[in-house]
N, CA, C and O of each residue as an XYZ file, in Angstrom:
788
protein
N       0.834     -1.206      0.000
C       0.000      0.000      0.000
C       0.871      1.258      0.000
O       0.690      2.255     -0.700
N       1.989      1.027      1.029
C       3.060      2.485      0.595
C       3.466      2.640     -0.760
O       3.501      3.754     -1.282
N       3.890      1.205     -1.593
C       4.235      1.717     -2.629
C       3.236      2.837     -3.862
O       3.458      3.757     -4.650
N       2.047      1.993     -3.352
C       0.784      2.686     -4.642
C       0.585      3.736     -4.236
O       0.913      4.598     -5.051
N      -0.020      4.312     -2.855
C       0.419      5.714     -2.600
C       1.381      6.627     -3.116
O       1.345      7.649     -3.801
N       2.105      6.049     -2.660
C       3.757      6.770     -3.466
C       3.341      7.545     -4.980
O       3.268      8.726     -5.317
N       3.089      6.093     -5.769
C       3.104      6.210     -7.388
C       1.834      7.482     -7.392
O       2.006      8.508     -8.050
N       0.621      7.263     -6.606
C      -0.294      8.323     -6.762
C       0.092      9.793     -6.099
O      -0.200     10.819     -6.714
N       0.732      9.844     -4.875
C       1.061     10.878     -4.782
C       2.150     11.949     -5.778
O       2.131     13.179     -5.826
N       3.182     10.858     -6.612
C       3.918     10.923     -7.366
C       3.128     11.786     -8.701
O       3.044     12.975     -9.007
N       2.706     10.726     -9.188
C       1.845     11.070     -9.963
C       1.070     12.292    -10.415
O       1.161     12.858    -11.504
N      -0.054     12.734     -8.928
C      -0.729     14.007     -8.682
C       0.284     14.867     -8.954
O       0.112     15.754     -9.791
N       1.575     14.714     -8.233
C       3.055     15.971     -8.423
C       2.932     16.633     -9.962
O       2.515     17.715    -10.376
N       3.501     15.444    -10.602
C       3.632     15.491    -11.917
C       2.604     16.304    -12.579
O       2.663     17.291    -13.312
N       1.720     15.652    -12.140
C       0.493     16.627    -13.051
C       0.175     17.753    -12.652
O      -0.716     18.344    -13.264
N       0.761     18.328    -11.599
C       0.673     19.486    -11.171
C       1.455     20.695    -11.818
O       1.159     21.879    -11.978
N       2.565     19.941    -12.130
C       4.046     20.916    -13.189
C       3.642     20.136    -14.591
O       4.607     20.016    -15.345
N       2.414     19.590    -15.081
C       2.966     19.455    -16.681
C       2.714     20.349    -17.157
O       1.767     21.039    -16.780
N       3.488     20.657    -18.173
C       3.559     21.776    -19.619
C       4.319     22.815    -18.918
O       4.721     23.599    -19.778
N       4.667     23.147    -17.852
C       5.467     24.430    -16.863
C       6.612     24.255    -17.777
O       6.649     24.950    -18.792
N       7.448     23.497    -17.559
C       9.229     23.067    -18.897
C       9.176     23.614    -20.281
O      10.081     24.241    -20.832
N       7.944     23.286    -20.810
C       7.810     23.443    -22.043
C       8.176     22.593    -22.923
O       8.305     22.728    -24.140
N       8.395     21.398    -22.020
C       9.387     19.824    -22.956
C       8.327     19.240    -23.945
O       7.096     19.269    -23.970
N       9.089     18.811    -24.584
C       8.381     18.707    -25.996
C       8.638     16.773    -26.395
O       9.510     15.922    -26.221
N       7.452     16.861    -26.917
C       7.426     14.659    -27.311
C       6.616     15.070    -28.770
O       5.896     15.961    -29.219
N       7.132     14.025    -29.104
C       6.454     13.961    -30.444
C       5.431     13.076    -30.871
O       5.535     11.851    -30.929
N       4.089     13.995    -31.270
C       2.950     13.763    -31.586
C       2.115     13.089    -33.112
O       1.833     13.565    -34.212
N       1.942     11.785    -32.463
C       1.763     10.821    -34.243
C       0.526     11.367    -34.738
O       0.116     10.841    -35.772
N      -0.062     12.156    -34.321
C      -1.211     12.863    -35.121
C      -0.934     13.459    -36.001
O      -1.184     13.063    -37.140
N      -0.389     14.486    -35.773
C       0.109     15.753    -36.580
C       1.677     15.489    -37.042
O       2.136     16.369    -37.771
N       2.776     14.117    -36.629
C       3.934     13.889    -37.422
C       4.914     14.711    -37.016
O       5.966     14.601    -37.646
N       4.873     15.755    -35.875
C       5.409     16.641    -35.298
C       5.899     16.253    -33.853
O       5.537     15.318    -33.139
N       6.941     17.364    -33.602
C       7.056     17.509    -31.970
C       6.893     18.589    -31.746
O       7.519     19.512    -32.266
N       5.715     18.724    -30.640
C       5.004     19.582    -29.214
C       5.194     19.899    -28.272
O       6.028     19.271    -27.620
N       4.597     20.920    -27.749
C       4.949     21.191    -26.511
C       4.026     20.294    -25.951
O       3.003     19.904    -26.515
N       4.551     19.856    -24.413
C       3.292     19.088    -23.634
C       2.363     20.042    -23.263
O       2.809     20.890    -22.489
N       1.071     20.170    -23.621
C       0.111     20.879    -22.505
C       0.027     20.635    -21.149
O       0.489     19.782    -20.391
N      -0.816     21.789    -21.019
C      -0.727     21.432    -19.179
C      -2.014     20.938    -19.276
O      -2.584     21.147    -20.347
N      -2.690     20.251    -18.298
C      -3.593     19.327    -17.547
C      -4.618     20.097    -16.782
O      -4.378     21.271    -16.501
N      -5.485     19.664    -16.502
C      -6.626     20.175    -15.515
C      -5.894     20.272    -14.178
O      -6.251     21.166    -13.411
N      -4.907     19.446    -13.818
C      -4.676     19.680    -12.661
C      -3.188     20.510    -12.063
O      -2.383     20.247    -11.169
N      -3.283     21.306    -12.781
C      -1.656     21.838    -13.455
C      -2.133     22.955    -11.984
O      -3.278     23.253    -11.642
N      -0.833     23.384    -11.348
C      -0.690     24.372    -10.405
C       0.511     24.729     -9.942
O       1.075     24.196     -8.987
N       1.046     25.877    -10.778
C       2.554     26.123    -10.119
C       2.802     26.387     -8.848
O       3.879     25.925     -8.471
N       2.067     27.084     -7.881
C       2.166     27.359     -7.059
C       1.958     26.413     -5.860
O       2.083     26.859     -4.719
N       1.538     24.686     -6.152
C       1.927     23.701     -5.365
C       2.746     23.058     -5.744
O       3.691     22.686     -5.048
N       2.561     22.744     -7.071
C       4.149     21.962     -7.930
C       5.434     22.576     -6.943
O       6.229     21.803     -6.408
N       5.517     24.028     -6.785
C       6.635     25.305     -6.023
C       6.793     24.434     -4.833
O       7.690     23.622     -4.609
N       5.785     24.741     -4.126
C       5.513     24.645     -2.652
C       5.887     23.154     -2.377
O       6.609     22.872     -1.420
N       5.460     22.328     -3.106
C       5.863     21.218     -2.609
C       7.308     20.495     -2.447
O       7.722     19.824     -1.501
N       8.073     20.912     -3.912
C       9.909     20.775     -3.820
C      10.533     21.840     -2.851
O      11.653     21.602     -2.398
N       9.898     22.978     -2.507
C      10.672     23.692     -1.823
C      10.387     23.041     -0.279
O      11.375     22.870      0.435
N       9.141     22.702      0.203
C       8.541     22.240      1.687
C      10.117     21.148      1.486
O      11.196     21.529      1.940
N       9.974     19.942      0.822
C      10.666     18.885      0.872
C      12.311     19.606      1.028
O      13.042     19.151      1.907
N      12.654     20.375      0.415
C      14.360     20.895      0.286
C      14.353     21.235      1.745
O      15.049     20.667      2.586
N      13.701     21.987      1.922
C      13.790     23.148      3.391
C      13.538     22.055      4.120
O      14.295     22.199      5.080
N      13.089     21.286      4.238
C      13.064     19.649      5.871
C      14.109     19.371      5.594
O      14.956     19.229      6.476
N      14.460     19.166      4.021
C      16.245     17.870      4.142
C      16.958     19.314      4.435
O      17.941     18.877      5.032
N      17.136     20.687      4.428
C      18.041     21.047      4.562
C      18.091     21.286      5.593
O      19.267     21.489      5.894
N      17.153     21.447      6.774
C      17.330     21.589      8.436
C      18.097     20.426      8.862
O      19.063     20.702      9.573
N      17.906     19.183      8.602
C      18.057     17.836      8.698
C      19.488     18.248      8.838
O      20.129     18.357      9.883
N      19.952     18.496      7.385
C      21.410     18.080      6.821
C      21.977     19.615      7.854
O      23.161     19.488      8.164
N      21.479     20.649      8.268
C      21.942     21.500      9.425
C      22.103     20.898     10.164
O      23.326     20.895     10.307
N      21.580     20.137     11.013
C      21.288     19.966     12.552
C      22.178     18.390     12.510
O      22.143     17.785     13.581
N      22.898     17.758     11.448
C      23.823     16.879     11.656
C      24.419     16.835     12.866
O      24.440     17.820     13.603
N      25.041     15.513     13.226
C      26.690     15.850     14.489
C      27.445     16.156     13.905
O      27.565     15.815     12.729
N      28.459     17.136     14.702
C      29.717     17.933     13.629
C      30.369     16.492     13.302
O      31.421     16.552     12.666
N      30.119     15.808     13.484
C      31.595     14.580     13.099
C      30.591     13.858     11.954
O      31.110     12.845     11.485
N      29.496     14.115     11.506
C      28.920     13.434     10.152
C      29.708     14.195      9.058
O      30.416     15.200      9.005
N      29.201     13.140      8.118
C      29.974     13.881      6.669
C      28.948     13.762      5.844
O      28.300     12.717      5.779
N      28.656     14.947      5.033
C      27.607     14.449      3.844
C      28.321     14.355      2.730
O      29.154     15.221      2.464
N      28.111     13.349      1.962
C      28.426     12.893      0.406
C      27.617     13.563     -0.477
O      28.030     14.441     -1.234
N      26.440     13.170     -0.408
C      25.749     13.381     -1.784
C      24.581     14.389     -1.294
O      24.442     14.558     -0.083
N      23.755     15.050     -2.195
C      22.150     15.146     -1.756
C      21.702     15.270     -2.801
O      22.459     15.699     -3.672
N      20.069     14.901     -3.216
C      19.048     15.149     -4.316
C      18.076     16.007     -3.571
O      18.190     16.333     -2.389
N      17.202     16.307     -4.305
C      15.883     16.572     -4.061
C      15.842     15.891     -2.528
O      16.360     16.433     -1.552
N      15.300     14.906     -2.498
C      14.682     14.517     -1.379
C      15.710     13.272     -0.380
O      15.287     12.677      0.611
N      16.977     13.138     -0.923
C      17.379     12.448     -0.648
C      19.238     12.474      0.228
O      20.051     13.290     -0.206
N      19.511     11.832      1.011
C      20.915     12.200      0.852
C      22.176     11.126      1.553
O      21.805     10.046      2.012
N      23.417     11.445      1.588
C      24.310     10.056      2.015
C      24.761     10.526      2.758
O      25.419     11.452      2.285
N      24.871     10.456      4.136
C      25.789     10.664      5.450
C      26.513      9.567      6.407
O      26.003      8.575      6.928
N      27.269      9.831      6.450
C      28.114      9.078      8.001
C      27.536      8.498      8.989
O      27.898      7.466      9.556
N      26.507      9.243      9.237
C      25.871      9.291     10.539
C      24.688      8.156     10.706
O      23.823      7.943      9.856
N      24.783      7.648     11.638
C      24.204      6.403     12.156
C      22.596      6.502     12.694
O      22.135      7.642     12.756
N      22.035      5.781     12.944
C      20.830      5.453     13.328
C      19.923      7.299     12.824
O      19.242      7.925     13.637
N      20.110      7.636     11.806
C      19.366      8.946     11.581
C      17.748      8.592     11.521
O      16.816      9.283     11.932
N      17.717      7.485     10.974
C      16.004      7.076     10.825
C      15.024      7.163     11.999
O      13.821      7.423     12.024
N      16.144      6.787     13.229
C      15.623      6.891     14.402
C      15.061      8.461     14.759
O      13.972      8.463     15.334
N      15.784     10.060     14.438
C      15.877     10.594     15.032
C      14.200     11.359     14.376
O      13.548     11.157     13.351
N      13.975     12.444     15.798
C      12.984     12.731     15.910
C      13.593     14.595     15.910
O      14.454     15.071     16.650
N      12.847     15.266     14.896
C      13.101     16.614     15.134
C      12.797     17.346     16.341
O      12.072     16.984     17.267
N      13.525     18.562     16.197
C      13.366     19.680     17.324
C      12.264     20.210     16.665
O      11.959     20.083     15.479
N      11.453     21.076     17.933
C      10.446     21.952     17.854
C      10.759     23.636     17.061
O      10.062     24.594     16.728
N      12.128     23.296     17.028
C      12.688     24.690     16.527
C      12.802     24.197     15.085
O      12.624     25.111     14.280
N      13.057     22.962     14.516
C      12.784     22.954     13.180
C      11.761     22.789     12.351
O      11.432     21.657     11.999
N      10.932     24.210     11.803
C       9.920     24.163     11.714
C       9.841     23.331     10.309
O       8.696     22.902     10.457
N      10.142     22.954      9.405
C      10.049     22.171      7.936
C       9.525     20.853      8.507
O       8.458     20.242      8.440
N      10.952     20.625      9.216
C      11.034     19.067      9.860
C      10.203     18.844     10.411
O       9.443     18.027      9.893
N       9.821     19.403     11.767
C       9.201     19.097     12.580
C       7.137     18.821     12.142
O       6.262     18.064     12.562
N       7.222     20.063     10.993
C       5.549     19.852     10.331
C       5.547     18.663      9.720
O       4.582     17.901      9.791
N       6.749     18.367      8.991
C       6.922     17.190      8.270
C       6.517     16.207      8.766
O       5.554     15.537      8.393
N       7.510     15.944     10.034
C       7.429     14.786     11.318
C       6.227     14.461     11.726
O       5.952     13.262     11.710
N       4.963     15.656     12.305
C       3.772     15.528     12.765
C       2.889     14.705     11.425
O       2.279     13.637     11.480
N       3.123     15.833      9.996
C       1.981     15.071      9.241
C       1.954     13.497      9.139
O       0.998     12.721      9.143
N       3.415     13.259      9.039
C       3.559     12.015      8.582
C       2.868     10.901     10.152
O       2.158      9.901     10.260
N       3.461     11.654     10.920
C       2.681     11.022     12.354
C       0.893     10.858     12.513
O       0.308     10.063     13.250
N       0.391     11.684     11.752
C      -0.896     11.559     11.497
C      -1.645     10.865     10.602
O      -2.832     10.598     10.791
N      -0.741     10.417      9.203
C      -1.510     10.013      8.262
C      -0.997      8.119      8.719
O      -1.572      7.140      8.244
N       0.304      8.049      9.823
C       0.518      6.563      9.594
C       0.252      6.187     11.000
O       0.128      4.971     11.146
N       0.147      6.793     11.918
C       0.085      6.356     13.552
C       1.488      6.466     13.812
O       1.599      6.924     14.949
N       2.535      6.279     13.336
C       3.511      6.710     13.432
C       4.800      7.638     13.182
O       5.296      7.543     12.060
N       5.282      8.348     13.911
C       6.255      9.622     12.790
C       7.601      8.941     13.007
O       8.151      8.296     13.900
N       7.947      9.486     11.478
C       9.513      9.003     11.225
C       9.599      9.851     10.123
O       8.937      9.867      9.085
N      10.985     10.909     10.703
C      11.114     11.947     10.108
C      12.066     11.557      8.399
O      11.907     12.212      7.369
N      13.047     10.293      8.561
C      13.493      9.757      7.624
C      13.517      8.692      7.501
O      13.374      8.017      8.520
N      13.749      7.865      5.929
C      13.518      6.507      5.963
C      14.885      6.074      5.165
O      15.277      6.730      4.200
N      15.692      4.725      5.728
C      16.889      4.637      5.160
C      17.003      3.753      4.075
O      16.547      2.610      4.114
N      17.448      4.114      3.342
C      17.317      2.973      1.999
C      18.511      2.076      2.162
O      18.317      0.869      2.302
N      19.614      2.517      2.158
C      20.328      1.441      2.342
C      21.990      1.953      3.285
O      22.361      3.124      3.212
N      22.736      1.003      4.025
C      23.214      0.899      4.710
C      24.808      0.198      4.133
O      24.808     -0.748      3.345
N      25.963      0.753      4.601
C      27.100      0.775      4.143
C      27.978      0.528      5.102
O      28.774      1.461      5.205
N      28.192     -0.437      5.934
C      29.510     -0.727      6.720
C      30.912     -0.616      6.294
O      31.835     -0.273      7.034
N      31.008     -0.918      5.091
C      32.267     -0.943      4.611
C      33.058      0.327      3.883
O      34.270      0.480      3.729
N      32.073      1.089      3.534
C      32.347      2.475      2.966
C      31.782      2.681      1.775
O      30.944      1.923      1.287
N      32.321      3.989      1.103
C      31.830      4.440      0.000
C      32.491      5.419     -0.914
O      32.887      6.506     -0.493
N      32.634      4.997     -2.334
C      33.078      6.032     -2.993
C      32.479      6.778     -3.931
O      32.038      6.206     -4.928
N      32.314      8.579     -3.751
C      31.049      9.017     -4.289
C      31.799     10.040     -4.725
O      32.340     10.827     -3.948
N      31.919     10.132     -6.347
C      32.211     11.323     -7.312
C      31.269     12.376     -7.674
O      31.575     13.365     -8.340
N      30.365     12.178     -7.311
C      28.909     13.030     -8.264
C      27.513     12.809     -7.535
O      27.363     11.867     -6.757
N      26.207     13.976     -7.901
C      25.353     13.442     -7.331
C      24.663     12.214     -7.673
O      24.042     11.622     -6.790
N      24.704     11.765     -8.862
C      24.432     10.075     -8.957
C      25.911      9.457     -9.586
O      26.026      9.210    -10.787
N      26.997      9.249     -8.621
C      28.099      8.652     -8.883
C      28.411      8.101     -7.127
O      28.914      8.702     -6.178
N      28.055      7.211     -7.213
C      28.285      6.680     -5.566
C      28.155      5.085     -5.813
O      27.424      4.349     -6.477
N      29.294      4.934     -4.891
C      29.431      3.022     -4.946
C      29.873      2.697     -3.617
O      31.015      3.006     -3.275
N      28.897      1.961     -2.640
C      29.186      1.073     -1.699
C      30.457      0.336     -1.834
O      31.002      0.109     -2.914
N      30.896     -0.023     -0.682
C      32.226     -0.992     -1.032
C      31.713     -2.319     -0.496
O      32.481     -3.277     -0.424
N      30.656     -2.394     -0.182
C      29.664     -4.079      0.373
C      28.732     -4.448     -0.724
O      28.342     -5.614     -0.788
N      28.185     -3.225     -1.930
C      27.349     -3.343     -2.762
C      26.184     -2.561     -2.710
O      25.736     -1.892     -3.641
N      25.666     -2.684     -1.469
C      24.497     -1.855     -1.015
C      23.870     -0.939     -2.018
O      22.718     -0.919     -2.453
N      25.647      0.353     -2.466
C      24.663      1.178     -3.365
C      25.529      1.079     -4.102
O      26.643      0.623     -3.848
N      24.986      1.659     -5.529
C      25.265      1.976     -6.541
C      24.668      2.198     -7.548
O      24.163      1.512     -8.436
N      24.830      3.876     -7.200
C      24.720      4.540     -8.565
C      25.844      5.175     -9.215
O      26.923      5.629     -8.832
N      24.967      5.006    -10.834
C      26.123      4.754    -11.642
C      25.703      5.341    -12.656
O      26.094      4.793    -13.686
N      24.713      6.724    -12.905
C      23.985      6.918    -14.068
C      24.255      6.186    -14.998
O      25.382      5.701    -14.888
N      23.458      5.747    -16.289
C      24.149      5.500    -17.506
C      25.172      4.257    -17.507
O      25.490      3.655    -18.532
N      25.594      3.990    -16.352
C      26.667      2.764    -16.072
C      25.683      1.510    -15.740
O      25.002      1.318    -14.733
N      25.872      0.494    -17.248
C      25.000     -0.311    -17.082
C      25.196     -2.248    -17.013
O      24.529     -3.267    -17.192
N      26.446     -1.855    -16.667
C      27.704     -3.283    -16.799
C      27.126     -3.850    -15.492
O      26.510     -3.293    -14.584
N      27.446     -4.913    -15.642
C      26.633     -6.041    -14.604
C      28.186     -6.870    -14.083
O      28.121     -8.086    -13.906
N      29.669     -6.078    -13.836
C      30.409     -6.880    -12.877
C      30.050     -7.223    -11.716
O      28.926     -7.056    -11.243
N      31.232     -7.857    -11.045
C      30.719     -8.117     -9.483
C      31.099     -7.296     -9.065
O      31.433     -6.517     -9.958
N      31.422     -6.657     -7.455
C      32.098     -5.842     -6.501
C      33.768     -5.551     -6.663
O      34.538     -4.591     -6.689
N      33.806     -7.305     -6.770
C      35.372     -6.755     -6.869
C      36.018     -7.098     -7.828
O      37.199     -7.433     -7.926
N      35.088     -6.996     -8.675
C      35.581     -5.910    -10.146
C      35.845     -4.248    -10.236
O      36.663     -3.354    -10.451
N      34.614     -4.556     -9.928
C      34.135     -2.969    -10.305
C      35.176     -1.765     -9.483
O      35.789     -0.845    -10.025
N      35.130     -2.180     -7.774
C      35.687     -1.023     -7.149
C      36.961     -1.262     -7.876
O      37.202     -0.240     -8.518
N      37.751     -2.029     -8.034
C      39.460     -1.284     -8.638
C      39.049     -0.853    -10.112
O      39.842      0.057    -10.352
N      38.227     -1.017    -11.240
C      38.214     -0.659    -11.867
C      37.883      1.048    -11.631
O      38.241      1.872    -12.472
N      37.359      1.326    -10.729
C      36.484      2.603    -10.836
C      37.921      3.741    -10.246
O      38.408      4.797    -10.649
N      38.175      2.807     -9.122
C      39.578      3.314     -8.736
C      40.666      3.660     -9.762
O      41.251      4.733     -9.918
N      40.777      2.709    -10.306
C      42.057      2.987    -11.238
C      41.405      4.270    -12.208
O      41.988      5.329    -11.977
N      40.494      4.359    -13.070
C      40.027      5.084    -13.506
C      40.416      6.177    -12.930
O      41.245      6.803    -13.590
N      40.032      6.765    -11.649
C      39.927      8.128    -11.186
C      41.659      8.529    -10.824
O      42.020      9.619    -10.381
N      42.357      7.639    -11.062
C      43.939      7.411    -10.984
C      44.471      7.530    -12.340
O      45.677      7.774    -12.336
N      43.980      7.439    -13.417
C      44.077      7.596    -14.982
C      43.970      9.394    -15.241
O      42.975     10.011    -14.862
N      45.129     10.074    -15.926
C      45.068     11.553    -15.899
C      43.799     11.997    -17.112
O      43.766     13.118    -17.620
N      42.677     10.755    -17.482
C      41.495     11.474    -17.998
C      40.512     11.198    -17.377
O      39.388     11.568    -17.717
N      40.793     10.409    -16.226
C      39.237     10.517    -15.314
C      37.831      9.891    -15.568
O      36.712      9.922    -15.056
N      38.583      9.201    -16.819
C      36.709      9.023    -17.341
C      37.103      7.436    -17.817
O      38.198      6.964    -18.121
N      35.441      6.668    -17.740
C      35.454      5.451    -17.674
C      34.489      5.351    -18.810
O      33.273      5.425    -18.638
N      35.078      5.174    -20.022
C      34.414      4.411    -21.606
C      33.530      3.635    -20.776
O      33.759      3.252    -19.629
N      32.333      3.410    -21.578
C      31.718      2.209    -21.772
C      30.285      1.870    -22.908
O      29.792      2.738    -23.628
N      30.099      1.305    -22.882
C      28.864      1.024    -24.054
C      27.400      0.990    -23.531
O      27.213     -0.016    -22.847
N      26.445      1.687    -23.633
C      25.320      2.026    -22.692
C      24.503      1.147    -24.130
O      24.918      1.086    -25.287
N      23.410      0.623    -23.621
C      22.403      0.269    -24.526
C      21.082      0.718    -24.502
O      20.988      1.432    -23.504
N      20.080      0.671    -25.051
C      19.091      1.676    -25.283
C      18.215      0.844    -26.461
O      18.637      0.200    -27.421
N      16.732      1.125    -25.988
C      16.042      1.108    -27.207
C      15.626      2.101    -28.141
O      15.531      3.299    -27.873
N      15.275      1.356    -29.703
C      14.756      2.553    -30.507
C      13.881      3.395    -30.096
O      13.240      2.762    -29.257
N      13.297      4.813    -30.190
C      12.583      5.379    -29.518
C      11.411      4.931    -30.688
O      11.556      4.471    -31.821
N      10.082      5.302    -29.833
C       8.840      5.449    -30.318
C       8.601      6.007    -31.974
O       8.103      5.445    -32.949
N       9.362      7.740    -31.735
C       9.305      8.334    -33.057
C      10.281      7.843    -33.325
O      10.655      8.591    -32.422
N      11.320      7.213    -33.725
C      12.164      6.713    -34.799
C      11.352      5.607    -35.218
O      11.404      5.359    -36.423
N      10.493      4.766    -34.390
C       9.703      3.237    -34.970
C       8.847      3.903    -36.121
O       8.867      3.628    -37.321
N       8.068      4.876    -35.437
C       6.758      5.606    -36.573
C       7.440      6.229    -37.775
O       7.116      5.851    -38.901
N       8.376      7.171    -37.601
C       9.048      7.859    -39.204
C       9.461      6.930    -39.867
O       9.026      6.779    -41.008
N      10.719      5.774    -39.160
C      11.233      5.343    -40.126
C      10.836      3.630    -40.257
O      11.532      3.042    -41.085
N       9.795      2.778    -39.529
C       9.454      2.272    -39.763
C      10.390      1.034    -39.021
O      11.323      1.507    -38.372
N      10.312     -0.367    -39.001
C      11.290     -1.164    -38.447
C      10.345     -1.387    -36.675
O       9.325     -0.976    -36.122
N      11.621     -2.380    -36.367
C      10.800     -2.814    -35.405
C      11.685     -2.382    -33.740
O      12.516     -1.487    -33.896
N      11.570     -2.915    -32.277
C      12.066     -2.388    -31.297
C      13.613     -3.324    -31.348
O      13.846     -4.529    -31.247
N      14.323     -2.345    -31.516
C      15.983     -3.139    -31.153
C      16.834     -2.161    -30.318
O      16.625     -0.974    -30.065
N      17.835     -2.960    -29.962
C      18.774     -2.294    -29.251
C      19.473     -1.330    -30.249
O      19.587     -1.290    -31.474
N      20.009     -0.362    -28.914
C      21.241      0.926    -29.967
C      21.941      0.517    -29.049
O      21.530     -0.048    -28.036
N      23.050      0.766    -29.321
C      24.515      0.464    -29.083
C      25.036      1.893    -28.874
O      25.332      2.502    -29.902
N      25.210      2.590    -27.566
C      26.108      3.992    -27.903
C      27.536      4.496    -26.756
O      27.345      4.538    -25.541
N      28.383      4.710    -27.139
C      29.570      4.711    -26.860
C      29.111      6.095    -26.132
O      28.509      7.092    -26.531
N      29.830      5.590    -24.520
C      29.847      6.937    -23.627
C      30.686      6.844    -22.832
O      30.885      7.761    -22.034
């Protein structure tokens, strides 16, 4: 049930900012690419409210650390620290993001929990970028675009040596399907692309 929530609350988001970008898909009616329209349920001013509510909780959060945490990474809603049992912790009354955060969520589940941990790293971590991070147990890894299926201990000396190489960068072959409008213009069926990155 958390997950389908999720996808619907997700969802409602989305449709709240479509057509705001102005991103454009291409439309087999007319043989063209469009702008997306916006939706009946289009509203900048919660689409706003809602990434900024979420930034302003993780950024009290990522304030109110112990000086001896370290942060690695952060997204939107997400982030990688040092620091131990955080899932446990319960905000101050002085952090007002957090703390509204903390209550709603305490209301809609019977229980509040100001964060939820995805995954856990005993062994360490090496993190170049905001999606460039690799567990040294496995746990995580992201790897945008990095779509090679080694084991662990492959991968960490490879990634190592790499960042020890005076160009820094790790070739590899990403795969991909044909898109939609390339099937409709030029006809043919769904195959792999092959593209060097």
């Amino acid at each position: 049930m958390n997950q389908l929530y999720k996808f619907i609350a997700n969802s409602g988001i989305g449709q709240m900012a479509r057509g705001l970008n102005q991103k454009k898909v291409f439309d087999t009616e007319t043989c063209k690419t469009k702008v997306i329209p916006s939706g009946e349920l289009i509203s900048p001013l919660y689409a706003g409210w809602i990434t900024s509510y979420i930034r302003c909780t993780l950024s009290e959060v990522l304030n109110n650390q112990k000086t001896t945490a370290k942060i690695f990474s952060c997204t939107t809603d997400g982030f990688i620290s040092s620091e131990q049992d955080l899932e446990k912790r319960k905000p101050l009354e002085s952090e007002k993001f957090a703390y509204s955060y903390f209550k709603a969520r305490e209301s809609l589940t019977g229980t509040g929990e100001l964060l939820e941990r995805k995954h856990f790293d005993a062994k360490g971590l090496i993190s170049w970028r905001t999606r460039g991070q690799l567990g040294l147990s496995g746990g995580i890894k992201a790897m945008t675009g990095y779509q090679q299926s080694e084991s662990m201990e492959e991968l960490i000396p490879k990634i190592i040596s790499y960042f020890n190489s005076p160009s820094k960068s790790l070739p590899f072959i990403q795969t991909s399907l044909r898109s939609a409008k390339e099937i409709y213009l030029g006809g043919g069926h769904t195959t792999l692309k092959l593209n060097e990155r």
